[in-house]
C-alpha positions in Angstrom: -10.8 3.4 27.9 -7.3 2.6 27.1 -8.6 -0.6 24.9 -10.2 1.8 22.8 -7.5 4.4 22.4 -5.2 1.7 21.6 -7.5 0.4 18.8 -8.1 3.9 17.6 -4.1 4.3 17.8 -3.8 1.0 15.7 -6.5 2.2 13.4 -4.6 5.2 12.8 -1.1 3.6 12.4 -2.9 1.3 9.8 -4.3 4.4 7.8 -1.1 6.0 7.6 1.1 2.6 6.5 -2.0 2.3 3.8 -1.4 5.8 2.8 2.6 6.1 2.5 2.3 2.4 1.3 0.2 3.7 -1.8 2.2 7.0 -2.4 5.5 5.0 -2.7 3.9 2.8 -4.9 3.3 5.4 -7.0 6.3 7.2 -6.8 7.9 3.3 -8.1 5.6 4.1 -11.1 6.9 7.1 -12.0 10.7 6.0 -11.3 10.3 3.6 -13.6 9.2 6.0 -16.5 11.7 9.2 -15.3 13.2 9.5 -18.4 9.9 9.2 -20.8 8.6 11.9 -18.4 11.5 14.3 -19.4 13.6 14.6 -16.5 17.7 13.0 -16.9 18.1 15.5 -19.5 19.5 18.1 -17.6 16.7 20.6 -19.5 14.3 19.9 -17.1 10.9 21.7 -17.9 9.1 23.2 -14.9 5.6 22.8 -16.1 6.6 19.2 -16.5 8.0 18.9 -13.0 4.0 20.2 -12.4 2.7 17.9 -14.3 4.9 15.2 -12.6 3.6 16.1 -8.9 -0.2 16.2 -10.2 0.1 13.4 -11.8 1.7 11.7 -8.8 -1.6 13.4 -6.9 -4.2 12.2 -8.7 -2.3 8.6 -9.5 -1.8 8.0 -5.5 -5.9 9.0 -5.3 -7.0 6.7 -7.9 -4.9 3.8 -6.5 -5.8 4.2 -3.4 -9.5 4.0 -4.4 -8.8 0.4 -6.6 -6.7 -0.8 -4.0 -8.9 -0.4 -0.7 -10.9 -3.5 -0.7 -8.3 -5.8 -1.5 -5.9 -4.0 1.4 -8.6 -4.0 3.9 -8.5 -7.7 3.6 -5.7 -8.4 3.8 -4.7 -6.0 6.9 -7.4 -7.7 8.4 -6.3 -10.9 8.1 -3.2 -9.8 9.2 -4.3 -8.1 12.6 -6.5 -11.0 13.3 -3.8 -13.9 12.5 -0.7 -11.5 14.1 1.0 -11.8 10.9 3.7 -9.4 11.2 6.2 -11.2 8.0 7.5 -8.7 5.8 6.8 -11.4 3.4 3.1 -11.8 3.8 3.4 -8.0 3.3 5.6 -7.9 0.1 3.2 -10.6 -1.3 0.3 -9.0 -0.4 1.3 -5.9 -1.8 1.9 -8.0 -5.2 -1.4 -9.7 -4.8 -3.3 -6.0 -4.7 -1.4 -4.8 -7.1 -2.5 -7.5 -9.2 -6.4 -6.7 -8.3 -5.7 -3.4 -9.3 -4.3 -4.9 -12.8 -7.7 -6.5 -13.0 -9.9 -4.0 -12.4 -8.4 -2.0 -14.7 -7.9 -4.6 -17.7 -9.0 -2.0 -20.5 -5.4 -2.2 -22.6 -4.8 -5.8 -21.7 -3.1 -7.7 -25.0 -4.9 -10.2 -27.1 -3.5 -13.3 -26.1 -4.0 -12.4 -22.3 0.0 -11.9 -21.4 1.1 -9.7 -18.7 2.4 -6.2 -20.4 5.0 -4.3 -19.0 3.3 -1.6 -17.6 1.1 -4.2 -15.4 4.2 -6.2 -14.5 5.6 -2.5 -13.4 2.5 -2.2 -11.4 2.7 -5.2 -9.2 6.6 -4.8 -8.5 5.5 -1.0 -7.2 2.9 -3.2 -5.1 5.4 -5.6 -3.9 7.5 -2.2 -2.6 4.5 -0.6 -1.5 3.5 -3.6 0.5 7.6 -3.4 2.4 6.6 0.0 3.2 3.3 -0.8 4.8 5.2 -3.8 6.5 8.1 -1.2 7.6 5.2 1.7 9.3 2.2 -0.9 10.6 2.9 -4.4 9.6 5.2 -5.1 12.4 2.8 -4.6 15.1 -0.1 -6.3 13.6 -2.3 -7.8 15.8 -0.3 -6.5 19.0 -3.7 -4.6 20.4 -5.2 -8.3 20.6 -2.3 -9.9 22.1 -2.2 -6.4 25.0 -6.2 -7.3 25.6 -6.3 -10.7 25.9 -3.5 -10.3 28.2 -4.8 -7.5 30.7 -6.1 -8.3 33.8 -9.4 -8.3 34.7 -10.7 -6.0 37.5 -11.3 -7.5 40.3 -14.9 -7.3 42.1 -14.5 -7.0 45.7 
């Protein structure tokens, strides 16, 4: 029973890192482009400040929806291998990012060059990916290492 509740526990911890990981990726976005949203200029608009935190919303929602299949395989990798580098982790937050970029190459430029915004988007991956690293990354693979380790009952 406690195998279980520790995997469910690490299950958890993963879908919260995954979730913060994607928010401050997206909060990196919108950092970026503060001032073009209106804010620095001391007239601050409130339906803009709305518009800010839906947009934030509904940006964290879509990413999260791109970004799942590349992050589940590399979390996976990760828990199976016990990689628990915030390097792997900054990388493969750069590397989603980057599938993300892909899967959503409708304004890409005619020669094929990396714009700005899509250059933005993979450094907010590379921070998203410290954050997962900070919240789940440093126990990965820990449940394996605990259940490979237990003793075995004993039959008497």
């Amino acid at each position: 029973m406690t195998r279980v509740f520790g995997v469910l526990l690490r299950l958890f911890v993963i879908l919260v890192g995954y979730s913060v990981a994607v928010l401050t990726a997206v909060l990196f976005i919108h950092l970026l482009a503060w001032d073009s949203l209106g804010f620095g200029s001391g007239a601050e608009d409130p339906a803009a400040q709305w518009a800010t935190v839906i947009s934030v919303l509904l940006s964290t929602l879509f990413i999260s929806y791109y970004a799942f299949v590349p992050s589940a395989i590399l979390v996976t990798i990760s828990e199976l291998k016990a990689i628990r580098s915030w390097l792997y982790f900054a990388l493969s937050g750069g590397a989603v990012a980057l599938c993300v970029v892909a899967l959503r190459a409708v304004d890409r430029t005619a020669d094929g060059a990396i714009v700005p915004v899509e250059a933005a988007t993979i450094a907010a991956g590379l921070a998203g990916g410290l954050v997962y690293w900070l919240i789940a990354g440093q126990g990965a693979g820990g449940w394996r290492k605990r259940s490979l380790s237990a003793p075995e009952p004993s039959e008497s």
